[in-house]
SEZAKE-269956 format. One record per residue: x, y, z of N, C-alpha, C, CB in turn. Coordinates in steps of 0.001 Angstrom, whole numbers, plus 500000, padded with zeros to 6 digits. Glycine has a CB too. Layout:
SEZAKE-269956
XYZXYZXYZXYZ;...
//
This chain:
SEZAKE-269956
785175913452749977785071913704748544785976914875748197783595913990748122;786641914927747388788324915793746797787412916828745387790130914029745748;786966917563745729786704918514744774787825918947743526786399919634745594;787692918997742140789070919206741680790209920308741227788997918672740918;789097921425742411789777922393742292790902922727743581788805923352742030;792261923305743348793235923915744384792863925218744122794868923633744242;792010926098744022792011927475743876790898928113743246793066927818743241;789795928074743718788129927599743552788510926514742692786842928786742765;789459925956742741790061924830742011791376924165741939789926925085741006;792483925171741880793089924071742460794335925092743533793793922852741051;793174925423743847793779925927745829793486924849746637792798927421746812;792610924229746556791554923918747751791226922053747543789795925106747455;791440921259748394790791919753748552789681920323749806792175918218749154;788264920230749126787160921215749378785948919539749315786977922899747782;785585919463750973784885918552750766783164919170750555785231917579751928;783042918381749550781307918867749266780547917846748724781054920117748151;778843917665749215778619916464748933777626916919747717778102915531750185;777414916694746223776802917080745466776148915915745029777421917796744711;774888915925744399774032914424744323774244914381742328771688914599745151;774155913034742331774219912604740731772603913637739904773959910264740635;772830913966738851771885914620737945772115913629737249772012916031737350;770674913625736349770574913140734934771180913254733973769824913359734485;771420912173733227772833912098732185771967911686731246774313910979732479;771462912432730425770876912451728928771875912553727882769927913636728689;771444911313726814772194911136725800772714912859724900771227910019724903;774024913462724416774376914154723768775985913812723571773916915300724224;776323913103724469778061913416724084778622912887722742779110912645725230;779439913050722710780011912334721170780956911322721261780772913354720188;780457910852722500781611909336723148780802907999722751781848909236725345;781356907174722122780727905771721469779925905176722698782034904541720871;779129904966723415778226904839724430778613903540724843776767905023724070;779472902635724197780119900995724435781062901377725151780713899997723137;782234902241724334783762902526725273783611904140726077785461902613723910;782863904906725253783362905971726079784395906638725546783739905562727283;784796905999724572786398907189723813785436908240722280788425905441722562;785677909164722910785156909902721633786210909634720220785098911680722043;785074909627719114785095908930717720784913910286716570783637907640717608;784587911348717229784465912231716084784817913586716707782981912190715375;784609914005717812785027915083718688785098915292719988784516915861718477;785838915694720629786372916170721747785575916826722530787317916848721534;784940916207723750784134917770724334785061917789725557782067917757724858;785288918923726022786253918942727146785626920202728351787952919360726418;785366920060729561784626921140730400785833922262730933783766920327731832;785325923142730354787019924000731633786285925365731957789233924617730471;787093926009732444786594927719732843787478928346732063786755928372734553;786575929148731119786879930572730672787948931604730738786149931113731088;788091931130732088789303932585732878789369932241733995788849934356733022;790765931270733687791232930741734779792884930200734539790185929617735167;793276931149733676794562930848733667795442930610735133795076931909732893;796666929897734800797417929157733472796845927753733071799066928877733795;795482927717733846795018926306732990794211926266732037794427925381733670;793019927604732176792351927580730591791986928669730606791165926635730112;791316929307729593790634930340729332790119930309727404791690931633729905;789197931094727105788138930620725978789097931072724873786416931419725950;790377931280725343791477931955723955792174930730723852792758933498724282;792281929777724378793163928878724362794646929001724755793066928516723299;794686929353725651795954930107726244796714929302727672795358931763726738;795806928099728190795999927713729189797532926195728882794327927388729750;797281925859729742798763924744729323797080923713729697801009924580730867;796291923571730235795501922545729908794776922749728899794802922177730795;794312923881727894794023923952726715794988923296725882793823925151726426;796134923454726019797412922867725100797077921592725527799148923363725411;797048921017726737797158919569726477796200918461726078797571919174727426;794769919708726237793568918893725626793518918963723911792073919573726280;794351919799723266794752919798722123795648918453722071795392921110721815;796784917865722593797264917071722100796243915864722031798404916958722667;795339915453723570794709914788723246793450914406722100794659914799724029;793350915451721467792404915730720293792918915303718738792133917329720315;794937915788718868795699915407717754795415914114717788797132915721717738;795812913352719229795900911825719029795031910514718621796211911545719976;793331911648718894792113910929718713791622911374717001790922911444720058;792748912249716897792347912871715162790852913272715220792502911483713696;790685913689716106788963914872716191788735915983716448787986914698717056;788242916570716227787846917914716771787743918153718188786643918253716290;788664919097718595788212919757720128787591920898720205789281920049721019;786498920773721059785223921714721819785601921375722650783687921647721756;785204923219723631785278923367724725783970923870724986786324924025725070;783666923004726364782363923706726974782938924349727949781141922813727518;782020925563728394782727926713729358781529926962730131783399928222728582;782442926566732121781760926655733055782641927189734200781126925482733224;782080928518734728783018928839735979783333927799737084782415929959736720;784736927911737645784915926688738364784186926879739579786357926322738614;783032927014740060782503926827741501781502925326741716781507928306741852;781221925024742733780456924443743536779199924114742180780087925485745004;779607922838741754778246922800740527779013922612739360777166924355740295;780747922803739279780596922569737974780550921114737511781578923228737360;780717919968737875781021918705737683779364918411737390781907917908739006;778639918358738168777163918252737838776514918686736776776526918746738639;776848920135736316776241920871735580776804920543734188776330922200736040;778143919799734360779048919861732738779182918277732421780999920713732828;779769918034733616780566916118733082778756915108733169782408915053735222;778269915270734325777170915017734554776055914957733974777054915425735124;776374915768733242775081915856731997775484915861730535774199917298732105;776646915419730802777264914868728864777370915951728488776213913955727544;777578917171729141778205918132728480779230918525727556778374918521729035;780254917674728672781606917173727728781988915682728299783153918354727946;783272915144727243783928913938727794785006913635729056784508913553726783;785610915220729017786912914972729701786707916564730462788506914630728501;787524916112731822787713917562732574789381917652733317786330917689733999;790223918435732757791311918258732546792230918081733779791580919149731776;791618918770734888792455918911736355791430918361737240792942920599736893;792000917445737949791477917061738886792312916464739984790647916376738456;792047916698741556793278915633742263792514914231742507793965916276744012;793728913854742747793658912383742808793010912305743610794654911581742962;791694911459743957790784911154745301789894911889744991791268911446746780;788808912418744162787716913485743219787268912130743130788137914634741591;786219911920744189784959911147744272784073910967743324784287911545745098;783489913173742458782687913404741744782862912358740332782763914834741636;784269912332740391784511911640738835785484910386738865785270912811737719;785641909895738003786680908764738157788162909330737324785971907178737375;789300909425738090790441909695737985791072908739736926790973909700739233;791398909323735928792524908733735092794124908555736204792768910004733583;795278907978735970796442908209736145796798909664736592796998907822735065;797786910131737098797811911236737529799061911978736182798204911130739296;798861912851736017800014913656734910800790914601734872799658914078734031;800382914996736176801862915581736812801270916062738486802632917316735651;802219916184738760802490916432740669803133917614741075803554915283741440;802727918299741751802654919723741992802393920191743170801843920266741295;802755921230744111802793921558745008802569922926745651803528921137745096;802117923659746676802049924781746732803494925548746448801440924966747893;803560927200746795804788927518747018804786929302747562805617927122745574;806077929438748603805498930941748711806146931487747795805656931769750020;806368933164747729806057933743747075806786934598748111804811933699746545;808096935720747499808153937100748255808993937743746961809055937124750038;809113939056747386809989940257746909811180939976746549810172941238747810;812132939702745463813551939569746391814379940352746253814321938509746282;814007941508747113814611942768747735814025943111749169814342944015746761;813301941705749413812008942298750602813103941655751594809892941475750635;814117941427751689815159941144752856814722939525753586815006942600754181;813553938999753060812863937855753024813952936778752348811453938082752209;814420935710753063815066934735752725815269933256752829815674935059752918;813465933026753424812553931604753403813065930414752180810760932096752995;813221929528752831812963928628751686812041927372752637814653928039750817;811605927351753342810674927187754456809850927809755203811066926888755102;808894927171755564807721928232756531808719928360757836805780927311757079;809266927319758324810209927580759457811072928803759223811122926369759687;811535929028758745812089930325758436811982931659759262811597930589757302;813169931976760048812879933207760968812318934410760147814251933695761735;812637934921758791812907935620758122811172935912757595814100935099757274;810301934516758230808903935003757873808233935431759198808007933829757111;808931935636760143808251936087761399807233937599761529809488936219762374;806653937651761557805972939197761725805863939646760655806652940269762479;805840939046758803805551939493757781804170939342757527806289939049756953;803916940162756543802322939711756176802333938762754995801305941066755721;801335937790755614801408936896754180800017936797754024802202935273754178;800069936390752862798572936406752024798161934767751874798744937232750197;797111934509751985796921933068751725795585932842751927797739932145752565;794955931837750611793422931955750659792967931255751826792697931370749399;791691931211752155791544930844752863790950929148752910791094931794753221;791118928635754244790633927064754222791397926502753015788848926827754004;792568927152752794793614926096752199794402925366753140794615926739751312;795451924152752767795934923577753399796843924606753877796256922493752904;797771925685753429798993926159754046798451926857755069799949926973753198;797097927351755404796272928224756565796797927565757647794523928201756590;796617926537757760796531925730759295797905925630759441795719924091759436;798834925164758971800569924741758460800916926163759071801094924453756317;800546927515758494801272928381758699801058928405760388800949929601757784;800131928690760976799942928979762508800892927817763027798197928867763129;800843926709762522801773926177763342803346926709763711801820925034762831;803196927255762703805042927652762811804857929367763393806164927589760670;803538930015763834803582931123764824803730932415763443805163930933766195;802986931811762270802676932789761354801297933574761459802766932166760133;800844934603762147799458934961762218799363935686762053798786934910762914;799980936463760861799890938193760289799669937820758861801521939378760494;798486937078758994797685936819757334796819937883756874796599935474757268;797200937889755367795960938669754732795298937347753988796442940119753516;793924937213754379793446936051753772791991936321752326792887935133755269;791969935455751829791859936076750479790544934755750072793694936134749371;789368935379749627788163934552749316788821933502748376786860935429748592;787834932162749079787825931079748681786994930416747429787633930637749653;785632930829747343784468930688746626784254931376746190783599930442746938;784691931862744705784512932767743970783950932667742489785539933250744046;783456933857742057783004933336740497784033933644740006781761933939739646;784807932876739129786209933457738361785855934374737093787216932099737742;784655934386736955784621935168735093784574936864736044782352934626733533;784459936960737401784966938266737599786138937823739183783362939580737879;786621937604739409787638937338740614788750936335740350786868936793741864;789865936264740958790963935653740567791667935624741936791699936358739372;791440935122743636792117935492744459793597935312744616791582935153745232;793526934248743929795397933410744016796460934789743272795591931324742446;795620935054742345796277935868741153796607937269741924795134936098739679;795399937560742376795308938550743180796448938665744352794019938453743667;796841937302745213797573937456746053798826937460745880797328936855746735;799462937312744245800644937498744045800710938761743479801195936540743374;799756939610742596799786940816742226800378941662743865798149941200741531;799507941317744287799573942095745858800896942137746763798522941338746860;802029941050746222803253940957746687804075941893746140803728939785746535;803614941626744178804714942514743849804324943934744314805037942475742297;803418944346744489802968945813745017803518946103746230801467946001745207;803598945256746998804300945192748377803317945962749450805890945969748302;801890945305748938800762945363750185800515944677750605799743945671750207;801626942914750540801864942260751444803359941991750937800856941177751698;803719941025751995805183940916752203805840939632751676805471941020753659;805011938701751407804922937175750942802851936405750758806036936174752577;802923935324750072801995934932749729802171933372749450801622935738748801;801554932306750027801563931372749767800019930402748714801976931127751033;800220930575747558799414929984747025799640928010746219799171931165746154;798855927445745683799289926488744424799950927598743785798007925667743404;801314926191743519802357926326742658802242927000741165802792925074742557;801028926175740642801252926183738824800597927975738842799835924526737545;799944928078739822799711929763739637800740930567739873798704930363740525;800784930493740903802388931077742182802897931538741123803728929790743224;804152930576740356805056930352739235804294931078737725805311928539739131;803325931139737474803030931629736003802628933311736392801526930586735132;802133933849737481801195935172737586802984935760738129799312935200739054;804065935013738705804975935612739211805996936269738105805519934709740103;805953935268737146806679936149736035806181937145734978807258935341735299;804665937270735473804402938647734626804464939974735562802813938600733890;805136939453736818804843941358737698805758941870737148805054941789739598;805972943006737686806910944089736900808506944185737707806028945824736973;808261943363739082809475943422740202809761942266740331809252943985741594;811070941531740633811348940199740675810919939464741820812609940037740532;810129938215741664809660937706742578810385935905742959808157937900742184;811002936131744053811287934730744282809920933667744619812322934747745523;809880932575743484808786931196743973809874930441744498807784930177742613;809097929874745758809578928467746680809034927321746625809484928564747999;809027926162745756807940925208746148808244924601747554807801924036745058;807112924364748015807433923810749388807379921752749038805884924585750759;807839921408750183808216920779750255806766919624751933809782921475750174;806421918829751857805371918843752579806098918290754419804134917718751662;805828918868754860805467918762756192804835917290757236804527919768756113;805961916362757774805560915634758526804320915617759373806354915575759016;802989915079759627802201915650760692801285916722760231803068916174761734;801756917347759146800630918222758810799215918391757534801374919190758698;798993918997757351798112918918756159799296918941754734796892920415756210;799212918295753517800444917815752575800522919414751999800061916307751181;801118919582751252800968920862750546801122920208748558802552922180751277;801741918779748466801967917937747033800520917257747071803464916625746998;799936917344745512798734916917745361799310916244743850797423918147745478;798774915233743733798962914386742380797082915005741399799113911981743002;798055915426740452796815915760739464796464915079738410796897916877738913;794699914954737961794759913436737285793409913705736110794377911854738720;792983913799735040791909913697734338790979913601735006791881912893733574;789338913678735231788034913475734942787008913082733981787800914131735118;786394912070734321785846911431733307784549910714734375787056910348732409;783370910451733665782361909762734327782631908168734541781114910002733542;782452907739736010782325906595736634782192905654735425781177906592737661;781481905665734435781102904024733938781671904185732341779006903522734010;782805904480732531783793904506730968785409903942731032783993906335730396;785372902541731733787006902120731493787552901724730465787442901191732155;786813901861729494787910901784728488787917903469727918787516900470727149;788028904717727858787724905591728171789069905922728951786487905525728671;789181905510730132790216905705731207791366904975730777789773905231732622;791463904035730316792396902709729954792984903849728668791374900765729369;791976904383728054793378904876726500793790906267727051792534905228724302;793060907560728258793920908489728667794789907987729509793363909504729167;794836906599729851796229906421730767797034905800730113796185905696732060;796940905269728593797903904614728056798336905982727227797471903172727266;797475907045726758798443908354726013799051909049727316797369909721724957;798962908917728678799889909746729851801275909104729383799454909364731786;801125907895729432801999907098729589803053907501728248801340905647729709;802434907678727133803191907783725926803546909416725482802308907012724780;802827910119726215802943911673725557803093912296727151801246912384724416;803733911569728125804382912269729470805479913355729016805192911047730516;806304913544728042807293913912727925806620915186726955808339912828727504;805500915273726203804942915854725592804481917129726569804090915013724976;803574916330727845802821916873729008803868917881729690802294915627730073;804944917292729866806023917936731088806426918793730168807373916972731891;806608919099728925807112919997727691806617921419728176806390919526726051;804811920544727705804104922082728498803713922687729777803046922283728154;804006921819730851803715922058731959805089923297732353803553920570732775;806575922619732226807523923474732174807632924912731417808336922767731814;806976925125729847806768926474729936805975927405730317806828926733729270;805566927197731199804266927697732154804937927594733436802735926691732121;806234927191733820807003927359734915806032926342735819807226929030735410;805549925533735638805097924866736801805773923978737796804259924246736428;806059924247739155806960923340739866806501922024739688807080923632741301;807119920926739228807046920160739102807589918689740391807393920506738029;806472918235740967807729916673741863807386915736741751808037916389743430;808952914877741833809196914504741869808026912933742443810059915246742056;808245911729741890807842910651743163807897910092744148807788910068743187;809265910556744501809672910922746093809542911711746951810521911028746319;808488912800746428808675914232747086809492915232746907808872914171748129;810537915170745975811746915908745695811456917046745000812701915175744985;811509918237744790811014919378743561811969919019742606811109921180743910;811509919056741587812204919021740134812452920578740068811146918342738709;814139920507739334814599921422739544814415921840738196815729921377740181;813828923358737959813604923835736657815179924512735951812307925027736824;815531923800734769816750924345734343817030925394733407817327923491733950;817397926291734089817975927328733243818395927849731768818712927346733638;817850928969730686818416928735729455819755929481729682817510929235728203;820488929186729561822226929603729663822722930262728115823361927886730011;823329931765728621823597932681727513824340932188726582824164933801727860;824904931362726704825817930537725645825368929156725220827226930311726225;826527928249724643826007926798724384826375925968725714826764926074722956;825792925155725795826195924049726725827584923602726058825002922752726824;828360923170727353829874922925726883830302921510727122830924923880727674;829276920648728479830310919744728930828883918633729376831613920475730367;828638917731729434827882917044730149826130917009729325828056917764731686;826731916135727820825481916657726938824045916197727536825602916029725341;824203914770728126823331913992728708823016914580729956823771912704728804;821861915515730154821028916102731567819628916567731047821873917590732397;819146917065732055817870917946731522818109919161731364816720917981732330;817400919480730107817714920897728921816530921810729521817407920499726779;816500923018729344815724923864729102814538923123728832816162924701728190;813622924594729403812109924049728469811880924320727057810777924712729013;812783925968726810812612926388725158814082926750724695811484927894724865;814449927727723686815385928108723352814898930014722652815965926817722394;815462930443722927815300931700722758815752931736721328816007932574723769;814775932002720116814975932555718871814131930930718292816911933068718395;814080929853718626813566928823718260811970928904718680814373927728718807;811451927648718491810116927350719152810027925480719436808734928005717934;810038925561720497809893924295720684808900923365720385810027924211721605;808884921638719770807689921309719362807544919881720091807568921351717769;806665919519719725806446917838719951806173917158718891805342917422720834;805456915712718881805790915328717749804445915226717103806630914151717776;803666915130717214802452915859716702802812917094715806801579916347717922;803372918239716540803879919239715412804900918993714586804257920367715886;805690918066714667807121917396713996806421916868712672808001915923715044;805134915774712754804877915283711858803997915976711021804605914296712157;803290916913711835803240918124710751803863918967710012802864918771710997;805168919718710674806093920099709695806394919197708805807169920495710175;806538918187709033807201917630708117806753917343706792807543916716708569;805719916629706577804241916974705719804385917902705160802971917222706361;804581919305705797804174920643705320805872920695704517803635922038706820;806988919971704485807982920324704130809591920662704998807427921179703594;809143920695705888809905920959707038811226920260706590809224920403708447;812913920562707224813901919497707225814010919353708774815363919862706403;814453917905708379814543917390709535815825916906710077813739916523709539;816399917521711180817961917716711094818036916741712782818665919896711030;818616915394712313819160914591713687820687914837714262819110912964713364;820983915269715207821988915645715623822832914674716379821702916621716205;821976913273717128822870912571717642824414912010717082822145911720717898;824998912428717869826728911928718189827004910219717403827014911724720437;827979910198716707828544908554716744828854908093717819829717908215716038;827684906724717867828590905935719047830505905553718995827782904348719068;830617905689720185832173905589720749832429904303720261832465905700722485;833392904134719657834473902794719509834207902226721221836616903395719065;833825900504721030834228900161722516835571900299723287834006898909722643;835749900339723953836856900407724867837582898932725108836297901011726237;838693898530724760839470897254725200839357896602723533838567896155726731;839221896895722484839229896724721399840808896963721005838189897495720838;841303896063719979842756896150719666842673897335718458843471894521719134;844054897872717553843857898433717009843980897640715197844523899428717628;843817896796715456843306895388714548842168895234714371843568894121715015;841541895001716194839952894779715406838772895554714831839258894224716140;838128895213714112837070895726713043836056896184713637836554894772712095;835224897381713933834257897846714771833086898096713543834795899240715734;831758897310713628830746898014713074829831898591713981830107897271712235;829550899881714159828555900882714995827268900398714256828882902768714839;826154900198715551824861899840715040824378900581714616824079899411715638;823316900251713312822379901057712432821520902111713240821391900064711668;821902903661712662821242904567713730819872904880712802822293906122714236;818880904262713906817485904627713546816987906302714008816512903449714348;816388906645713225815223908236713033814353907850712439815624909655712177;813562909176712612812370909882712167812544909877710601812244911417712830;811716909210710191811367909089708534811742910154707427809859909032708382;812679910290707015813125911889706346813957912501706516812532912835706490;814245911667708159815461912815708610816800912885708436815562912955709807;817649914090708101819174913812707673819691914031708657819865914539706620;821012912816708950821783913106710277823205914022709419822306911290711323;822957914666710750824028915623710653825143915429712523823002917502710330;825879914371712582826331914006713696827812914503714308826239912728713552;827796914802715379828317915266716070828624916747715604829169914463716348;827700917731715401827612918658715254826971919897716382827194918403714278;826414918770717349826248919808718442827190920322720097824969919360718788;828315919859719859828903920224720926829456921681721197829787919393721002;829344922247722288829371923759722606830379923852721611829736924364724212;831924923794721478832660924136720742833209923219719782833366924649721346;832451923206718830832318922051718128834011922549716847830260921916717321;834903921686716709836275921754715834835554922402714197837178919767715674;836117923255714108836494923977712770836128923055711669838087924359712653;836032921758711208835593920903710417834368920292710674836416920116710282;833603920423712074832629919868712387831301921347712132832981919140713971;831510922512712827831257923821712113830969924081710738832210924506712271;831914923467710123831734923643708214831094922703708148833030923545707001;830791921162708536829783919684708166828715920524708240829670918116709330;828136920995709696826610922097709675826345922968709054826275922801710602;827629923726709017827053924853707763826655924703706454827912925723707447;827419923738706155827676923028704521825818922405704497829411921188704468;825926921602705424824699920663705655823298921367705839824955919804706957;823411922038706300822358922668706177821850924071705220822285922817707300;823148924409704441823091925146703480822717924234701975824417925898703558;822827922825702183822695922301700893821183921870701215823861921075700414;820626921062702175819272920964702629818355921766702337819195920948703729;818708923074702393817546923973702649817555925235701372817739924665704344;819026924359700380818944924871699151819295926378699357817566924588698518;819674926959700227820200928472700055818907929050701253820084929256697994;818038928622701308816780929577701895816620929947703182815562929029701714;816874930492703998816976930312705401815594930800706681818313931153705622;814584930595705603813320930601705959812461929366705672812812931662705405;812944928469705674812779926962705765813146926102706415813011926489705059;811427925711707540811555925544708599812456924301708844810398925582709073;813536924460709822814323923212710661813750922597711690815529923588711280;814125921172711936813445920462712753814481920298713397812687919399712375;815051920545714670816397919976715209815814918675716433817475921498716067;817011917734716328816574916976717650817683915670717735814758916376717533;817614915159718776818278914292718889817516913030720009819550914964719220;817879913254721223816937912221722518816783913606722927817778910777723888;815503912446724084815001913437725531817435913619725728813439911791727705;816926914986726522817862915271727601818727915289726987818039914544728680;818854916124725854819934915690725123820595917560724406819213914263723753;821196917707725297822120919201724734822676919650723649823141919406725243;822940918314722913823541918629721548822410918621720739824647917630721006;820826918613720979820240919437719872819673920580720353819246918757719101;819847921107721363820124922423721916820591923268721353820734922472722756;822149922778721586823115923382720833822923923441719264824293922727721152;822668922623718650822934922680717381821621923810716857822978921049716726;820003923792717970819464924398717051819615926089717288818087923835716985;820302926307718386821149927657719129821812927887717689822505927302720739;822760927219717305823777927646715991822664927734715211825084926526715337;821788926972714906821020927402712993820631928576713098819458926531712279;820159929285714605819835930455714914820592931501714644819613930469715949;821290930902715116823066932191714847823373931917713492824969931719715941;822984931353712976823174931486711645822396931824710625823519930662711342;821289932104711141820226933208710495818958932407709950820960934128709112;818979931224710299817849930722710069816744931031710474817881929855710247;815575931528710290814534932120710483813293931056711444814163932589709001;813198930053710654812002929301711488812269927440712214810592929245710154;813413927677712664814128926526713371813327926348714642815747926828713696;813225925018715025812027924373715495813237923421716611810851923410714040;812897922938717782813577922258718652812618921168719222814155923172719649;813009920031718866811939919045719166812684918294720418811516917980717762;812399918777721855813682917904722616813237916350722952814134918696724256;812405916212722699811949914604722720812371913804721603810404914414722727;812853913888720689813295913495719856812815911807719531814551913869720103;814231911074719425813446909679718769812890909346719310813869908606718403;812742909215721004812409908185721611810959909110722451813836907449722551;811190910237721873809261910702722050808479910594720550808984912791722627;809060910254719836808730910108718326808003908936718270809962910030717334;808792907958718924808261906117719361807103906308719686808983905164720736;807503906654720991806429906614722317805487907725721603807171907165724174;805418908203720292803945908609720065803424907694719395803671909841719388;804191906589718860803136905637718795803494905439717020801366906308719398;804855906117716547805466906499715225806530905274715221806183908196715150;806736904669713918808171904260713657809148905213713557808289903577712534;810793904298713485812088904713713287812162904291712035813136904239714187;813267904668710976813665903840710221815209904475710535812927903779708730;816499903025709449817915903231709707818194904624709122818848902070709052;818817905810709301819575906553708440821122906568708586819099907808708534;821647906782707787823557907541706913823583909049707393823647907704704491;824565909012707642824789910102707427824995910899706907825035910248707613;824462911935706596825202913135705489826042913351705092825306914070705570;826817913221703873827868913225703424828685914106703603827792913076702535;830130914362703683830143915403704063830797915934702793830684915552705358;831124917430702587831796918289701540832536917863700751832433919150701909;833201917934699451834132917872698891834923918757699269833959917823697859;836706918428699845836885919590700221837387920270698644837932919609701558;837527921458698983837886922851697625839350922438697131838026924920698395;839350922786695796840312922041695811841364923691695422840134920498694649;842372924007695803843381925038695697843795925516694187844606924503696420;843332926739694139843755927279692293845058927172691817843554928927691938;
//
């Protein structure tokens, strides 16, 4: 039985045998399907960042919010420290509907789809002369490393002749203890030398120390205990249709999920085992190769999804599409007649095209400026919606420029049309924005 915590939750695949309690009617789930109809109850801990805490601060608070946008209900949170009892005490007794982290193989509950995949990772100084990107690594010989205990990397490490552990309680009450947290505080202090914890902590507690800390996700080990765990919803045994609509919104708001999982730095892998490589925001514009994976945010923007898209928009928002004209085909004479297919968007939205390339020509510069100075009527505190596709640099770029150009509340939606769809929204055709009259000479 897979307990669903790595770190009194999600440190640890912690076998424990806990017996079914009584499930008295209270939840607010239609008792036929199981999909809540008027509100959200969701079980988490208090203080247990980066996945929840009672401020709403966690990236699984954020994502039990989207699921709440999509059911158009109210989300409640019930709050239970993660130890030994909480599944019994919360899901078990209709406390709530949904429990947000769980690994795949959590006996206690029945697993939705999994929604993202994640892995441990160490953790050192990087000034500590430490230069691991493996436990094999000479460079971890005779260091002290920190690592909770009766986790999987415990046993992994001795194999490779690591036995200068500081090991760090397993079973803890979190509304006063935090060991994982604890064992990366303790690196940057340099009262140990490295620390191997779960990733999604590793990565979020590492960028608030005060000294730079290199994260490694590891990578799992032939023969040994895995260190990649697939993470997946909770929900009670006798609700498939219930399970059937959180695996058909994974499916449609994945790109939503990975949005927030990435600003929370969480290593993310791959389905091959591969680490997804987290990409860099770069001091300038992107110049060459618009089609890759972008950043998670943009510095001076705020990134959204489309849940918040269709709220700005409502609220007034412009909505600025940046995709490029398709290319003339290739092997076409200079005779024949080319019509480019009808470019579908987001309901409202004005294309403003080929306006996002790093160094975009002196006439393409004035189309945006012009364009978005006539849109927004002079005001430059009226919020922009920029976007184009997933993976797509030129609305990067373009919402980098509204920035530099003094726009105040510019918004970066990088999912653009085709997370707009997949929320379950139409396209319609748009034109493009006209462009300027040019001035005519006194």
């Amino acid at each position: 039985m897979i307990r669903r915590s790595l770190t009194s939750r999600h440190i640890l695949l912690l076998a424990v045998a806990l017996h079914a309690a009584a499930m008295p009617v209270g939840s607010s789930a239609n008792a036929a399907e199981g999909i809540p109809t008027d509100v959200l109850r969701v079980c988490a801990d208090a203080n247990l960042l980066p996945f929840s805490n009672n401020r709403g601060e966690g990236f699984e608070n954020r994502i039990a919010q989207l699921i709440a946008d999509d059911l158009k209900v109210k989300l409640v949170f019930t709050w239970w420290p993660q130890t030994i009892g909480f599944v019994r005490n919360t899901l078990r007794t209709r406390q709530c509907d949904l429990v947000m982290g769980t690994a795949v193989g959590e006996e206690l509950m029945q697993n939705t789809n999994p929604y993202y995949r994640s892995t441990y990772a160490l953790i050192y100084r990087k000034d500590s002369g430490i230069t691991a990107k493996t436990l094999a690594d000479p460079s971890l010989q005779g260091a002290r490393i920190g690592v909770v205990a009766r986790t999987p990397p415990s046993a992994v490490m001795l194999r490779h002749g690591l036995t200068n552990l500081e090991p760090y309680q397993l079973d803890i009450d979190t509304r006063a203890h935090h060991p994982a947290q604890q064992a990366v505080e303790d690196v940057a202090a340099a009262h140990t030398d490295a620390a191997i914890v779960w990733g999604p902590i590793a990565s979020y507690f590492a960028t608030r120390q005060r000294v730079p800390l290199t994260v490694v996700p590891l990578m799992d080990e032939p023969g040994t205990s895995p260190f990649q765990y697939m993470i997946s919803m909770g929900i009670r045994p006798d609700e498939p249709d219930w399970r059937h609509w959180l695996n058909e919104f994974i499916v449609r708001r994945q790109g939503d999920i990975d949005r927030i999982l990435t600003e929370y730095h969480v290593p993310l892998v791959n389905a091959d085992g591969s680490i997804r490589v987290e990409v860099a925001e770069p001091d300038g514009y992107r110049m060459a190769d618009y089609r890759a994976p972008t950043p998670p945010g943009l510095r001076g923007a705020e990134t959204v999804g489309p849940t918040e898209v269709e709220q700005l928009a409502k609220a007034g928002a412009i909505l600025i599409d940046v995709l490029p004209t398709p290319p003339k085909p290739e092997g076409l004479t200079a005779e024949s007649r080319w019509v480019p297919p009808p470019h579908r968007s987001l309901p409202g939205a004005h294309w403003l095209p080929n306006v996002g390339y790093g160094a975009p020509s002196a006439e393409q510069e004035d189309y945006f400026r012009a364009g978005l100075e006539t849109l927004t009527a002079g005001d430059r505190n009226r919020p922009l919606v920029v976007f184009c596709q997933p993976d797509c640099w030129m609305s990067w770029n373009a919402a980098k420029r509204a920035v530099a150009l003094g726009y105040q509340a510019v918004k970066w939606y990088p999912a653009g049309t085709d997370g707009w769809k997949a929320a379950g929204h139409d396209l319609v055709t748009v034109e493009p924005v006209p462009r300027p009259e040019p001035k005519m000479a006194n």
